[in-house]
DRENZA-203911 format. One record per residue: residue in one letter; x, y, z of N, C-alpha, C in turn. Coordinates in steps of 0.02 Angstrom, whole numbers, plus 50000, padded with zeros to 5 digits. Example, Ala and Ser with C-alpha at 12.3 -4.5 7.8 and 13.67 -1.06 7.14 Angstrom:
// DRENZA-203911
a506604971650390506154977550390506604983550390s506424988850354506844994750357506455000250394
// end
This chain:
// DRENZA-203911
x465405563148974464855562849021464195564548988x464125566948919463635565148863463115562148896x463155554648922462395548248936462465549848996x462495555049046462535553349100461545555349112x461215558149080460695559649079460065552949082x460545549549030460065541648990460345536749094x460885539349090460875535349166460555536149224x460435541249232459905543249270459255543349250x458925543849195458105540149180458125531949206x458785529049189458505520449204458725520749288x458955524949324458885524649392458525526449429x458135533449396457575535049411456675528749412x456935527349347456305521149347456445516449383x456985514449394457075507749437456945511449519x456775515249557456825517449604456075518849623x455725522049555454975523849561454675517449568x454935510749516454685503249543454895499349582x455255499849634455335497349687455245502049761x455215506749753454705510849800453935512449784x453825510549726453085515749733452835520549737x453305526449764453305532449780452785534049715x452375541349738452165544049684452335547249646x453185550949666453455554849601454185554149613x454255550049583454915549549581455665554949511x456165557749532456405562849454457025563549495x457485565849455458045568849457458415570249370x459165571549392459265574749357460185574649350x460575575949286461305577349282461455583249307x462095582449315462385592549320462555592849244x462205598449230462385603349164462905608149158x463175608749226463855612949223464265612149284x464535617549304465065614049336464525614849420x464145621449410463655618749501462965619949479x462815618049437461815617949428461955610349398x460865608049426461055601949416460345603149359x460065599349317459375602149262458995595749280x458335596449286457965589649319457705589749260x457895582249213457315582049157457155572949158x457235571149192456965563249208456285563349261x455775563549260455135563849302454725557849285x454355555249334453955549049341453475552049403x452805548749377452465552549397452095556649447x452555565449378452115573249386451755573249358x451345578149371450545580349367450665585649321x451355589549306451425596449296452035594749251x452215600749204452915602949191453165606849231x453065607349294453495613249336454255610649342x454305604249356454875603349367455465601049331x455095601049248455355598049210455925604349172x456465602049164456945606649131457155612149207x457015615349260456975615549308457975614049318x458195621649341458965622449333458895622949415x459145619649469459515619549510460335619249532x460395626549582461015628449571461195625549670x461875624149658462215620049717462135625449775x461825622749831461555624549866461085627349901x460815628349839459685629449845459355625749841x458925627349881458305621649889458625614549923x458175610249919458395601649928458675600449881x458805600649836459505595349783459855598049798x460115606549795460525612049798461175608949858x460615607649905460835605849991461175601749983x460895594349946461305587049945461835588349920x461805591649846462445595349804463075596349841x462985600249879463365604849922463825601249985x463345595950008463375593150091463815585250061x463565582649995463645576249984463425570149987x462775572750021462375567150090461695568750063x461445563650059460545561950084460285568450106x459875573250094459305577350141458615576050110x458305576350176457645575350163457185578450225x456405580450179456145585150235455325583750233x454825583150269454385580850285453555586050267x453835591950255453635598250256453845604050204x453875601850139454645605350106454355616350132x453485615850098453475623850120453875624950179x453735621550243453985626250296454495623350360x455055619550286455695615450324456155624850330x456255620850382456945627650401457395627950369x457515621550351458525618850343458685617850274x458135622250243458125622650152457975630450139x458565632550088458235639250051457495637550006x457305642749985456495640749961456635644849896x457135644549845457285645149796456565643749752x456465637149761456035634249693455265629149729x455145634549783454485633449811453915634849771x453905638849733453425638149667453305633149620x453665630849575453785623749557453745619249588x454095616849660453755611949692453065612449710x452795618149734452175618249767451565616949682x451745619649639451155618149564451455609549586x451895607049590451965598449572451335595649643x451345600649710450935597849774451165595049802x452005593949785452655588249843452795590049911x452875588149948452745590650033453395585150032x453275579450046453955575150079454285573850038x455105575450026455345574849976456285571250013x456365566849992457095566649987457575567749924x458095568649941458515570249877459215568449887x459435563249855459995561249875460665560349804x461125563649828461825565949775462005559549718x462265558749685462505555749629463255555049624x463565552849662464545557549693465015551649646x465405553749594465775549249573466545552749571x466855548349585467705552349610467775558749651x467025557749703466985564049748466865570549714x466505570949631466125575949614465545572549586x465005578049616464165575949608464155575249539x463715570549521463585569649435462885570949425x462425569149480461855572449487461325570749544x460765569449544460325570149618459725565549586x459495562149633458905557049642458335558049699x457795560849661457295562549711456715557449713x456365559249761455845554949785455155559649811x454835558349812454135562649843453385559149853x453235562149930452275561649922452105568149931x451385568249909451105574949909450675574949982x450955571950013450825573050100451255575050129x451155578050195451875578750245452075573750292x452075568950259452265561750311453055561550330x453215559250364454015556250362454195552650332x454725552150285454795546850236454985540650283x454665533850274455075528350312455925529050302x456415525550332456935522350321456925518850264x456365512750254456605508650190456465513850136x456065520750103456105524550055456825527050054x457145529350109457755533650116458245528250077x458205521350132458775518650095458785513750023x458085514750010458175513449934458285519349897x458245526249887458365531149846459275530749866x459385530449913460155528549927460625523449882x460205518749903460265512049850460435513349781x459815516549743459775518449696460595522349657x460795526149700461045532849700461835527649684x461795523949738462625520049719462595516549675x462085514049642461995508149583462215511449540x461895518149509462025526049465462745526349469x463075526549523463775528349539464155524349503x464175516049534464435512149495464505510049416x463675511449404463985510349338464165519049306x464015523149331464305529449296465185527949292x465465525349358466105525149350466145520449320x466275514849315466355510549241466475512549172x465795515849152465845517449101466475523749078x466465529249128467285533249150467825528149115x467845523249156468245519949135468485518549085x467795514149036467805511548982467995520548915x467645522348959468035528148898468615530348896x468905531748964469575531948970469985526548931x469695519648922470285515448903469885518248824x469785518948801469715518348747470015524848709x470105529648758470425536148732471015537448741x471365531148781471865531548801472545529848764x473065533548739473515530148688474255529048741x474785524348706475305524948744475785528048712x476215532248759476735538148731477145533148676x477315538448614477735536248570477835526548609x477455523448561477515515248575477895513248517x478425507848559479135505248514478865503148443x478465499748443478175495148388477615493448364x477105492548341476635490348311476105485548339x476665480748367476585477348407476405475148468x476715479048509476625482248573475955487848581x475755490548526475285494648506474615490848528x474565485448491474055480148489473955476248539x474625473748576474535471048625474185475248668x474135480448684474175486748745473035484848738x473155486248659472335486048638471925479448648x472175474448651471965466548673471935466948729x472495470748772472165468648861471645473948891x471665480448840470925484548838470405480348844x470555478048778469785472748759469775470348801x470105464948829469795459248885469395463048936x469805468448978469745472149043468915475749006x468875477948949468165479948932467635475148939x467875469048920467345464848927467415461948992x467685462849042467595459949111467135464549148x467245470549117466925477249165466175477449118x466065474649075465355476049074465035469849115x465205464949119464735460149156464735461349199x464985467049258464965467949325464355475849303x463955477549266463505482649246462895479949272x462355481149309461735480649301461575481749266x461475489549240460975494549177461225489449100x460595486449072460625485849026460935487548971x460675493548953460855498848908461915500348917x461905502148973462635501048965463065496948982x462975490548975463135485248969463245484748908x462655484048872462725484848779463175487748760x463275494648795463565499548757464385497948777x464645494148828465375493148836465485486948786x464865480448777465145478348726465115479448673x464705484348639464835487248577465415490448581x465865494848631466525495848620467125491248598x466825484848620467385479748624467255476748539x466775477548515466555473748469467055480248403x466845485448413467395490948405468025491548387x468305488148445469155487848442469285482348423x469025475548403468655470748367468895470648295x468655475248290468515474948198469055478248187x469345483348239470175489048210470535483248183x470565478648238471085473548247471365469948184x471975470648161472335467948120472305459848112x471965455248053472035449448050472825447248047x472795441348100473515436948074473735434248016x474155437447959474575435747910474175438047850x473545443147865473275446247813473675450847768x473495449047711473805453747655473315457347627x473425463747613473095469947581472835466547511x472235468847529471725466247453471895467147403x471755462747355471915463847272471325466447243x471345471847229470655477647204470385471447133x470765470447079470625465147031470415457547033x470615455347112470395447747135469685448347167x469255441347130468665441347172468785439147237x469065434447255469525430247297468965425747342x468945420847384468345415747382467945418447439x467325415647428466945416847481466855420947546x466865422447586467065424547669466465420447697x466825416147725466605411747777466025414347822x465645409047856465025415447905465625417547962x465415422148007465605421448072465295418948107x465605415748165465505411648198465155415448280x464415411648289464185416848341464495412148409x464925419248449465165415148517464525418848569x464495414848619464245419148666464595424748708x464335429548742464545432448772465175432148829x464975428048867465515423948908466175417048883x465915418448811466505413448781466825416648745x466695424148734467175428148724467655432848766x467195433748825467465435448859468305431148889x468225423648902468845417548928469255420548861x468955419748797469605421648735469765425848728x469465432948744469875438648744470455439148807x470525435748859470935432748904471465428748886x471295421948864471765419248820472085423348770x471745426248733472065430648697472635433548707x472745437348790473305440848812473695437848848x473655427948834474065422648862473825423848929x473255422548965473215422149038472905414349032x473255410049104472925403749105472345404349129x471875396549100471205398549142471255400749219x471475397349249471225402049343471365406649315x472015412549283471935419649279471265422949265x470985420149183470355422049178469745422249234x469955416249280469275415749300469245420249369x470015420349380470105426149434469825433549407x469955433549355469845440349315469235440949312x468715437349280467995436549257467585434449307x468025431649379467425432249437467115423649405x467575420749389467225412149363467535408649417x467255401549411467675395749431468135395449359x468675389949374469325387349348468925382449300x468445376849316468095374349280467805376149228x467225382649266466705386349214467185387749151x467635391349161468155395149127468465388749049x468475384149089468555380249039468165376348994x467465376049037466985374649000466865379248931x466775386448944466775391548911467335388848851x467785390148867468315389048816468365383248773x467995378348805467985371248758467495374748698x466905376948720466355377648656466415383448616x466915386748637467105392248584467785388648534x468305384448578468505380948509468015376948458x467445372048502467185369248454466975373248390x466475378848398466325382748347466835386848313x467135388548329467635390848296468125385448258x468105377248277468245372248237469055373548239x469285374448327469735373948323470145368348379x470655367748381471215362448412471525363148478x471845369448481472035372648539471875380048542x472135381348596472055389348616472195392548555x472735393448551473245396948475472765398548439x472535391148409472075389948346471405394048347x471165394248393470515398148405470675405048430x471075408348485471235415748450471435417048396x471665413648349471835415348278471035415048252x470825410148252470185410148216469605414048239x469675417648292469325423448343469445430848304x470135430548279470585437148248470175438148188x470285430448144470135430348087469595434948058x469055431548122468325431248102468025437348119x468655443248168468645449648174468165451548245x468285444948297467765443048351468365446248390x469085445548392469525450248459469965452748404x470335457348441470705461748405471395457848402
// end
């Protein structure tokens, strides 16, 4: 849970530009019940920056705690908030503030705030875009869970070698299906740099251990596939027919094959076989 910080700056900005709001910040949990606000867009101040909120103080404290959205119109003189960190808010001049939880497998990962330095009522459409916001964060926070889980994941004493690899090929595919369902840029990249990863572990077909004394010829270029034409071959790869893939990858049966035609072409191959082999080769799937 390392980036869970970098995930919340690109949710934070995406929230400050599609609301407008004037200060938009939040923040990860740093332990198991404080949450540390160090993502801010624009404060006027460092008050709130680095700023340790513990579960159940103040407005984040509250959301922390409850699970839910709170928000207050008045923060000095809301009732239904401890006033923990009325100093720091009041140097920032925030009066209407919502603050809404970060909840992944039903524990908070962290909080998304919003603010004007008036005491207005926040509309509905502010509420339910910081909401918005908050599940986008969710989703891809869990994903990426995911993607680390598979990647940390080994199978008990495995019969063979074989079976080893196989287990790691339907990783790969399932990695590369789950990043194209990512909004956030950034970790999108970062699931297919995992795949690109388990990629290169991957044992070539019928490779023999180098001869330290042989120059031995050339190495061919690799061959650039696109993104989505690796994705159909890392599929093929684990023998699924196209509809499987395209059931899998969220394609048509067509698309799926379209895809697959122009990754044999470049890869300058014949059939399926021929081009996951030449996919292996070229150190493009595992």
């Amino acid at each position: 849970m390392g980036d869970d910080a970098g995930a919340v700056r690109s949710a934070v900005l995406t929230l400050h530009r599609t609301t407008g709001l004037p200060m938009v910040f939040g923040g990860a949990l740093s332990g198991r019940d404080r949450l540390r606000i160090t993502e801010l867009v624009g404060n006027t101040t460092d008050s709130l920056n680095g700023l340790v909120v513990r579960h159940g103080n103040g407005l984040g404290g509250k959301s922390m705690a409850t699970g839910r959205p709170v928000w207050v119109s008045n923060y000095p003189c809301a009732a239904s908030i401890s006033h923990d960190y009325d100093k720091p808010v009041g140097r920032e001049g925030l009066l209407s503030i919502v603050a809404v939880p970060v909840v992944v497998r039903r524990r908070v990962r962290g909080v998304l705030y919003g603010a004007l330095r008036e005491p207005l009522s926040l509309a509905d459409r502010i509420v339910g875009a910081a909401v918005q916001a908050a599940r986008d964060l969710e989703q891809d926070l869990a994903v990426r869970d995911r993607a680390d889980e598979a990647l940390a994941w080994r199978p008990p004493e495995p019969p063979d070698a074989a079976a080893r690899w196989e287990e790691v090929r339907a990783v790969h595919a399932e990695l590369r299906a789950l990043a194209e369902q990512v909004a956030d840029g950034p970790t999108r990249d970062r699931l297919r740099a995992m795949t690109l990863r388990l990629a290169a572990a991957g044992p070539a077909p019928g490779a023999a251990g180098p001869d330290p004394d042989a120059a031995g010829p050339a190495v061919p270029p690799r061959p650039v596939l696109s993104p989505r034409e690796l994705d159909v071959l890392s599929y093929v790869a684990i023998g699924c027919t196209n509809a499987e893939a395209a059931d899998r990858l969220g394609l048509l049966p067509e698309t799926v094959k379209s895809y697959l035609r122009s990754a044999m072409r470049k890869l300058d191959a014949h059939t399926r076989l021929e081009a996951v082999t030449s996919a292996r080769r070229a150190g493009l799937l595992p």
